[in-house]
C-alpha positions as CSV (number, residue, x, y, z in Angstrom):
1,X,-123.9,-188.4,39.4
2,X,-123.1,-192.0,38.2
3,X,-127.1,-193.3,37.8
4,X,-127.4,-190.6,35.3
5,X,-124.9,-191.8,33.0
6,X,-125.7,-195.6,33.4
7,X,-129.2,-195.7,33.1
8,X,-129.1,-197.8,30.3
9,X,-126.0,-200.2,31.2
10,X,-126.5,-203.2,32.7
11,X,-123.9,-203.4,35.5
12,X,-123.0,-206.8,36.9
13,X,-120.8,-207.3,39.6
14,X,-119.5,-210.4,40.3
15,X,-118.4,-210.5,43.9
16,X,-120.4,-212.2,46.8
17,X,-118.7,-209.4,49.1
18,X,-120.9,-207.7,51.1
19,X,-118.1,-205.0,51.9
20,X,-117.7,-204.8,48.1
21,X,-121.3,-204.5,47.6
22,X,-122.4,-201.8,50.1
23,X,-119.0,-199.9,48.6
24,X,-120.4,-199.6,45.2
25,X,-123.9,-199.1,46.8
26,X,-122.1,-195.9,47.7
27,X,-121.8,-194.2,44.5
28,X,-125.4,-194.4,43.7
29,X,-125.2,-196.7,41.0
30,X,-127.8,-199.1,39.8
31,X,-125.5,-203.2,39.6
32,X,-126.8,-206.3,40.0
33,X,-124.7,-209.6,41.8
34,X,-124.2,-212.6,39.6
35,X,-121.0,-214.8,40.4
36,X,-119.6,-217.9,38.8
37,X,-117.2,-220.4,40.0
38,X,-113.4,-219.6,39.2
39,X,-110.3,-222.0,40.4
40,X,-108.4,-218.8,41.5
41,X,-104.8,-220.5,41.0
42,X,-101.7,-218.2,39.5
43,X,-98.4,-218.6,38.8
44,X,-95.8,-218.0,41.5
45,X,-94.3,-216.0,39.2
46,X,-96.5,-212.9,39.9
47,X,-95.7,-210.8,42.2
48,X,-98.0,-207.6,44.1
49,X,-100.6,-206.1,41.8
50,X,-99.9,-208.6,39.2
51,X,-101.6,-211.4,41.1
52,X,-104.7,-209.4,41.5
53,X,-104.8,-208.4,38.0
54,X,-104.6,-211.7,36.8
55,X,-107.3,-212.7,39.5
56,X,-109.8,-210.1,38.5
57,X,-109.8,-210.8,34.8
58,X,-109.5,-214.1,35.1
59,X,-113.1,-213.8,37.2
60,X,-114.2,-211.5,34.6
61,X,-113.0,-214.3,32.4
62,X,-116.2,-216.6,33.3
63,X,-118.4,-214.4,31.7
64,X,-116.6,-213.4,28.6
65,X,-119.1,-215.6,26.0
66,X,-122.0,-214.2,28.0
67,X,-121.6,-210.4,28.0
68,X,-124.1,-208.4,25.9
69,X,-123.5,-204.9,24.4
70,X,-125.1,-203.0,27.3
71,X,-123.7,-204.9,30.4
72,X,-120.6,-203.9,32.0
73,X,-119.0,-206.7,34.0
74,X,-116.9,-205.4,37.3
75,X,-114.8,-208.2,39.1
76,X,-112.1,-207.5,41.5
77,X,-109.7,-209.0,43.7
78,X,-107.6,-208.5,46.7
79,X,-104.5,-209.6,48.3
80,X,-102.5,-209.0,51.6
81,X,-98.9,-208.7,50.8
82,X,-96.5,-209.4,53.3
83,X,-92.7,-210.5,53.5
84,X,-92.7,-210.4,49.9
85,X,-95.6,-213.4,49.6
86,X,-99.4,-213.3,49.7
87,X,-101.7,-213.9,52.6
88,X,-105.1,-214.5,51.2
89,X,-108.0,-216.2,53.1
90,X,-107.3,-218.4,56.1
91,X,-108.4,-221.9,55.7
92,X,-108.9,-222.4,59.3
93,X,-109.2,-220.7,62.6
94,X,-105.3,-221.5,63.5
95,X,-104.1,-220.5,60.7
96,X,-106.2,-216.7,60.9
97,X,-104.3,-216.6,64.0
98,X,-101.0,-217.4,62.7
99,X,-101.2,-214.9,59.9
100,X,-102.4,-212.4,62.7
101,X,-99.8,-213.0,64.5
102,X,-97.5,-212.4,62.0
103,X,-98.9,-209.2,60.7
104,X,-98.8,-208.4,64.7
105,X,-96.5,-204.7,65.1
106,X,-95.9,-205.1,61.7
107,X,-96.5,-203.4,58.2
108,X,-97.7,-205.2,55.3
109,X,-99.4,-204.0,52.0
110,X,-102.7,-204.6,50.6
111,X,-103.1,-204.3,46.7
112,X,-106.6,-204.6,45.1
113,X,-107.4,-204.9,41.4
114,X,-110.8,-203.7,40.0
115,X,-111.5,-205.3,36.1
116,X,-113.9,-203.6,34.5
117,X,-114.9,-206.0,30.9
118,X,-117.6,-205.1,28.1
119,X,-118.2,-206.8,25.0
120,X,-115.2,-204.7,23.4
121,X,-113.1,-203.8,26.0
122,X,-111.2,-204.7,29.3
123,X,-109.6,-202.3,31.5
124,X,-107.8,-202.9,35.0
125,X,-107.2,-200.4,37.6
126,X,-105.4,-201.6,40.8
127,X,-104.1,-199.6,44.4
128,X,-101.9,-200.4,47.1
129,X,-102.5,-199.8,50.4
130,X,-99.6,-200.4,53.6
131,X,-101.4,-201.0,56.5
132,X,-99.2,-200.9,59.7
133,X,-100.2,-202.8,62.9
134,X,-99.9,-202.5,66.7
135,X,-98.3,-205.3,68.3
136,X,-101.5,-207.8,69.8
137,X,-101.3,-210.0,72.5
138,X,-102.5,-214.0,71.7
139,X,-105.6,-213.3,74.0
140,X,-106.4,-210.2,72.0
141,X,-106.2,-212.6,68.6
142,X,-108.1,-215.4,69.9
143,X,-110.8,-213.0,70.8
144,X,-110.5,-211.5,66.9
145,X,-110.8,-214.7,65.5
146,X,-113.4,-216.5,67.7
147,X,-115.8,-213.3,67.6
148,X,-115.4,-212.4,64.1
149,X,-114.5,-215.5,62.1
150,X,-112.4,-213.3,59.8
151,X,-112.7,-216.8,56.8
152,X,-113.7,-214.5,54.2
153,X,-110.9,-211.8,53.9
154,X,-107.6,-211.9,52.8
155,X,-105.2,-211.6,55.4
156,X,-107.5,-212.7,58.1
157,X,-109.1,-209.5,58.9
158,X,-111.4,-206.4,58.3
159,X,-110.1,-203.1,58.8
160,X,-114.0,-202.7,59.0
161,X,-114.4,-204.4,62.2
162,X,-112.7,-204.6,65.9
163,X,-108.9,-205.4,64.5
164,X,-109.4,-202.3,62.4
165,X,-110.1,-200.4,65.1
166,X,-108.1,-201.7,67.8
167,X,-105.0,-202.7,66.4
168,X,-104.4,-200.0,62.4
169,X,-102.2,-197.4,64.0
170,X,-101.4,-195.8,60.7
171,X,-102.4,-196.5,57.3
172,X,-100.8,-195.0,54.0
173,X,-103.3,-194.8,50.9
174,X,-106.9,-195.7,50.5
175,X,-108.9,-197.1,53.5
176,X,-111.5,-198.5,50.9
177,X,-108.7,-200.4,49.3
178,X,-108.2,-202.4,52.2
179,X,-111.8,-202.8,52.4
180,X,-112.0,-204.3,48.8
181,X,-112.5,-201.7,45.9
182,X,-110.4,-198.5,45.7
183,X,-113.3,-196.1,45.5
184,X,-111.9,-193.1,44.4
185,X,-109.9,-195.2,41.3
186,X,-113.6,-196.7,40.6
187,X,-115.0,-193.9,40.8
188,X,-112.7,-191.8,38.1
189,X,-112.7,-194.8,35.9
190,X,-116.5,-194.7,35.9
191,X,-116.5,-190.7,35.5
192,X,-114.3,-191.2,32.4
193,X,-115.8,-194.5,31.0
């Protein structure tokens, strides 16, 4: 439905996600990868959703003197939101186990922000997702994080992969949120664009 409509648009996203990738991959629309380095440092001020918008346009920021009429530009960021602070990507295997462990029988939110930037516009969408957690034993995280060297997600894990399945005993909103790109939200946005 979408490939129609964008034949003639360049669309870059600028994410080396694979999860993000094969998610737009799924709505049958034509994008190219291209990423550029971004210090991804906000004010403590921001709060939720606010910290991924500001991520996401910042990202989309990098580009901004590069954009030509027919390109569309999609960045996106995500956060895990718990205790009223962020968890974002472990820095080392301890501490994916620590913020396991602390998500452990537990609920905590994910928010993801999707900017979408042309050469005349800018427009941010952004979705929460709460994500709740069965309580996990040390061995069951040690195995998490030694087989699946969760480094690259916020919050130290995929709901894609064996903590997803083993441990999400109920989760409130969009599954592909969690994942890294609310689908459904891209998808209308793209619809109406």
């Amino acid at each position: 439905m979408l490939a129609a409509k964008f034949k003639n648009t360049d669309i870059i996203l600028a994410s080396q996600s694979p999860r993000r990738q094969e998610l737009l991959k799924g709505l049958d629309i034509d994008f190219r990868i291209e990423t550029r380095p971004v210090n991804e440092v906000y004010s403590d001020t921001l709060k939720e959703h606010e910290i991924t918008d500001y991520l996401s346009s910042l990202k989309a920021k990098a580009f901004e003197n590069d954009l030509k009429d027919h390109q569309l530009l999609i960045t996106s960021d995500t956060i895990v939101w718990f205790q009223d602070a962020p968890l974002e990507k472990p820095t080392s295997a301890q501490h994916a186990k620590e913020m396991i462990a602390s998500l452990s029988g537990k609920m905590h939110k994910v928010f993801t922000s999707v900017c979408f930037t042309t050469t005349t516009s800018q427009d941010i969408i952004n979705d929460c997702t709460s994500v709740h957690f069965a309580t996990l034993t040390e061995e069951e995280i040690d195995y998490y994080v030694t087989t699946y060297k969760p480094f690259d997600k916020a919050g130290a894990y995929g709901i894609q992969d064996w903590l997803g399945y083993a441990a999400v005993t109920r989760l409130e909103g969009c599954y592909y949120n969690v994942m890294g790109l609310p689908l459904p939200k891209v998808y209308e946005f793209l619809k109406g664009f």
